[in-house]
C-alpha positions in Angstrom: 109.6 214.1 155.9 107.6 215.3 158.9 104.0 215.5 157.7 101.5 216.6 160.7 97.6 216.6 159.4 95.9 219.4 162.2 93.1 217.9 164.5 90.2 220.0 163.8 88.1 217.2 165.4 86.7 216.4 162.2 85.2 213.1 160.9 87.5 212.9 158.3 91.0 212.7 160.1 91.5 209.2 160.3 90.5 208.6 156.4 93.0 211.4 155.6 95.4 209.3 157.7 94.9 206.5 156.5 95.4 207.8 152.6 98.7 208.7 153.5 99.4 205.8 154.9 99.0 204.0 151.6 101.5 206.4 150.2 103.9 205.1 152.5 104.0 208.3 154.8 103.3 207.9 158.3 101.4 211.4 159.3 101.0 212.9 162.9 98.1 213.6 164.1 98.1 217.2 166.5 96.8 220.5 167.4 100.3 221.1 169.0 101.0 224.6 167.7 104.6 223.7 168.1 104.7 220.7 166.4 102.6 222.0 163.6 105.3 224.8 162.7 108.1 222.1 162.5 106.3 219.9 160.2 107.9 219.9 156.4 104.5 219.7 155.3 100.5 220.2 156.8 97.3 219.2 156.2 94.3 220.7 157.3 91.3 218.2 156.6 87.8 219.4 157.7 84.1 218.2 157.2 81.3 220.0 158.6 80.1 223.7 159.1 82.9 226.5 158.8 81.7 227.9 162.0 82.4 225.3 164.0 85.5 224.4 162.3 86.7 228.2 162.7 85.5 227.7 166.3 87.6 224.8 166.8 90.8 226.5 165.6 90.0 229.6 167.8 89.2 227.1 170.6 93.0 225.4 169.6 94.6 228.7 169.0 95.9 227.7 166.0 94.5 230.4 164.0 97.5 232.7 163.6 100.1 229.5 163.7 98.1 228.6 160.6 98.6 231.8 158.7 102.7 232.1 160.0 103.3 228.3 157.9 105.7 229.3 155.2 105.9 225.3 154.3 103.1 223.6 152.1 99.8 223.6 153.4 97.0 221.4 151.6 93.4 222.2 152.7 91.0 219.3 152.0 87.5 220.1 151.6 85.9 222.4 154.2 89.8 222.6 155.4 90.1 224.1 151.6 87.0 226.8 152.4 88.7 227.8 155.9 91.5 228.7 153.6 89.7 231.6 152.3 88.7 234.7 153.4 84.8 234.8 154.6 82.3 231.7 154.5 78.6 232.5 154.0 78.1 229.3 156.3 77.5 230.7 159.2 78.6 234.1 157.8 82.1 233.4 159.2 85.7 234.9 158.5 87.9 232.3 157.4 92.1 232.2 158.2 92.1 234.5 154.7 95.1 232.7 152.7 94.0 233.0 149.5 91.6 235.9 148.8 88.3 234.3 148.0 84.6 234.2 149.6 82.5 230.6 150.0 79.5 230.7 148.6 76.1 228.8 148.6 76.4 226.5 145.4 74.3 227.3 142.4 73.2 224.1 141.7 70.2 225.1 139.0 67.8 222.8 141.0 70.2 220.1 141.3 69.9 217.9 144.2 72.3 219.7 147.1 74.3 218.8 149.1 76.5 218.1 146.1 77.6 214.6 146.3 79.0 212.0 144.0 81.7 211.8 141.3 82.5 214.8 139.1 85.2 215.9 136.5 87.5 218.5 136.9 88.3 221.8 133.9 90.3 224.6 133.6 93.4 222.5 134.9 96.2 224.9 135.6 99.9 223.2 135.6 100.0 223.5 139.0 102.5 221.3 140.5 99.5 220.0 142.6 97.6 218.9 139.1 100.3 217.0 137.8 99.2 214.5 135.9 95.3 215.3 136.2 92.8 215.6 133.0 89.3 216.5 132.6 88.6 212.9 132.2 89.7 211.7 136.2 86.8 211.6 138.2 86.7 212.9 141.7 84.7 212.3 145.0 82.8 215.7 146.8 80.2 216.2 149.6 79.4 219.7 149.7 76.5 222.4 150.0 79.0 225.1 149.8 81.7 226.2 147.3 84.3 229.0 146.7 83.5 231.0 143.9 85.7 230.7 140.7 88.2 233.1 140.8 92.2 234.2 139.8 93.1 231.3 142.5 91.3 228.8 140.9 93.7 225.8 139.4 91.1 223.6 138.5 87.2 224.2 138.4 84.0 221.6 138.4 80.3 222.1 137.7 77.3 220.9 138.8 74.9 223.5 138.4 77.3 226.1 137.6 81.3 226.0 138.2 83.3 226.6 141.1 86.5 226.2 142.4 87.7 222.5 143.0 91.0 223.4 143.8 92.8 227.0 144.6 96.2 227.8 145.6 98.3 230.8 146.2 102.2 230.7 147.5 103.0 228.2 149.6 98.9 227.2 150.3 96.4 224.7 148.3 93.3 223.2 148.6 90.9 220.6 147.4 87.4 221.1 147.5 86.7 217.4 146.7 87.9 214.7 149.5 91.3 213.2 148.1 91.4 210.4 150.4 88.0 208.9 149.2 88.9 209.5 145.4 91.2 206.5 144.6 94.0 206.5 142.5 93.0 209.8 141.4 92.9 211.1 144.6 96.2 209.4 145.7 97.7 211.3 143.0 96.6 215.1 144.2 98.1 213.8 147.6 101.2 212.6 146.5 101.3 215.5 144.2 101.6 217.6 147.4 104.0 215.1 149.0 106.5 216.9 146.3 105.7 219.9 145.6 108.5 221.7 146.3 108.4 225.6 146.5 
């Protein structure tokens, strides 16, 4: 299987990488438009503002390559936030895969950014969430969040709930960083290693 994992020029490449790697998968690394429409399967990881992000995929043009994939696509983190349609970060338009607007978190005076283990709830039996339950904990580093809506397969709270994961056709993504959650972690990615659509 031909997994390519997009170079946004992100920090968190190489841990996303590296993750992968422990499943036994062997990832390339590219912002070869080319090589990221043959891949069976793609990852776009991102940490970061969403303008610059955005900025960096305009910069690539790999923009409209991202939004022709028909194959799975896994968002992780602010890679799942580009997936929307607008970011308030920077007041930004996002590649608009799945309908949905990030938001400033709600975080009733908690601490922000929001960062630390948290539970997931509302689960959905999304292929992706296999095997997940509200007791798994999970590792995020975020200021911003997408907004619960009808894409939302699983949601978390701190402060108020929003969207931990969202998915629509043949796209996903995971607000929380997979590749720094362990074993529960390792189970969302090799979740997506097959999910077949």
């Amino acid at each position: 299987m031909q997994l390519v994992i997009v170079d946004t020029g992100c920090a968190n490449i190489s841990s996303v990488y590296f993750a992968f790697k422990r499943l036994a998968v062997e990832a390339t690394i590219s912002r070869d438009a080319a090589v990221i429409k043959a891949a069976d399967k793609v990852v776009l990881p991102g940490v970061g503002t969403a303008h610059n992000a955005m900025a960096q995929l305009q910069h690539g043009e790999l923009i409209e390559t991202l939004q022709s994939l028909q194959q799975p696509l896994l968002g992780i983190c602010l890679g799942m936030q580009m997936l929307t349609s607008h970011s308030m970060e920077g007041d930004v338009p996002c590649l608009n895969l799945i309908p949905g607007r990030v938001l400033p978190m709600e975080s009733a005076g908690l601490r922000l950014p929001h960062m630390g283990w948290n539970t997931l709830h509302n689960i959905s039996s999304h292929p992706l969430l296999s095997g997940f339950s509200c007791s798994d904990y999970v590792y995020f580093v975020h200021s911003f969040a997408v907004a619960p809506g009808e894409h939302a397969l699983a949601l978390a709270n701190y402060g108020s709930d929003f969207a931990a994961v969202i998915g629509k056709d043949n796209v996903a993504g995971a607000q929380f960083h997979p590749e720094r959650s362990g074993k529960t972690g390792a189970r969302l990615l090799q979740n997506f290693l097959e999910w077949q659509l």
